[in-house]
N, C-alpha and C positions, 0 to 999 in steps of 0.2 A: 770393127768397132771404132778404130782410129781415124778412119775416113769420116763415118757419124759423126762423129764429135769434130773434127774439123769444118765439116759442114753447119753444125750447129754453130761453133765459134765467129763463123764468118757471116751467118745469120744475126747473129748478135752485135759483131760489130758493125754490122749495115745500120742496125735500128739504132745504134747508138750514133754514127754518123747524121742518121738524120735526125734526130733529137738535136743534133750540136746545131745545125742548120737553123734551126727555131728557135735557136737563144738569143735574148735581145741585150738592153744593156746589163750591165754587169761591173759589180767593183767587189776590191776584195777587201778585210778586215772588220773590226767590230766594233757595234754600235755601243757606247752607254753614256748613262746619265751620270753626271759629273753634279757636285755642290761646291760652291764659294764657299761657304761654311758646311760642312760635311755632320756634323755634332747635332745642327740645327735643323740639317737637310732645307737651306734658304740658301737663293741665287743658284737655281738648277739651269744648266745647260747642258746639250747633246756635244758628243762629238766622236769621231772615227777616228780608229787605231789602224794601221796595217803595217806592212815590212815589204816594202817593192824594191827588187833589186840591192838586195841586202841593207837597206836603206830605211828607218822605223819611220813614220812619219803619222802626224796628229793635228786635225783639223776641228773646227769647230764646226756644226751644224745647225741650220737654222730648223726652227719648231717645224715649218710648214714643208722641210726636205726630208721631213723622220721616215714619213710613210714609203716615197719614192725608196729613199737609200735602204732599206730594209728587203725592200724587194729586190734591187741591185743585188745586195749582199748574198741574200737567200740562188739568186740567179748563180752569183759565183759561184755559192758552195754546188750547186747543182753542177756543172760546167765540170769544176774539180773531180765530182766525182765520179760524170763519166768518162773524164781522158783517162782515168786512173783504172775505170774496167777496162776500157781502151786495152792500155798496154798490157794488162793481167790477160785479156786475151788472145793479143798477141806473142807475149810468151809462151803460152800454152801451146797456140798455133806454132809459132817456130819448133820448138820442143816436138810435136808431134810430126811434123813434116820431117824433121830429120832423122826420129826414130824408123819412120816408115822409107825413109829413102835408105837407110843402114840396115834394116831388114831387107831391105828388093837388093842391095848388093851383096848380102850374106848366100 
């Protein structure tokens, strides 16, 4: 069964592998609409939050960059969440390669 599933594991992180190959641009943090007067919801502008390198930082964004960076964004979180099966299945795989190497020396 262990081998199965290691082979699946490894199957998996191939396809994730190349998923990652096909990622374009990409930024991290989030989009929202801000008001100069918030009460009145007048003087509306975008702008993007993020935390790079322990570091918060906040930008303003223009009307006509909404669409792009949204896509950026949505890229990111996509990216983020395949490293993160990534490693989940590489733990699983180390985990299993050693139980089956402690079994073959028992």
């Amino acid at each position: 069964m262990s081998q199965k599933r290691i082979q699946q594991i490894e199957q998996r992180i191939d396809r994730i592998k190349k998923a990652l190959l096909e990622i374009g641009p990409m930024r991290p943090g989030s989009l929202t609409r801000q008001y100069k007067d918030p009460q009145n919801q007048t003087g509306a502008y975008w702008q993007i939050s993020y935390t790079r390198r322990m570091t918060s930082r906040t930008e303003y964004v223009r009307q006509e960059c909404v669409k792009e960076l949204r896509r950026q964004i949505a890229t990111h979180k996509r990216f983020k969440r395949l490293v993160d099966q990534w490693i989940d299945l590489s733990i699983e795989h180390s985990r299993l390669t050693m139980q089956m190497a402690e079994s073959k020396a028992d």
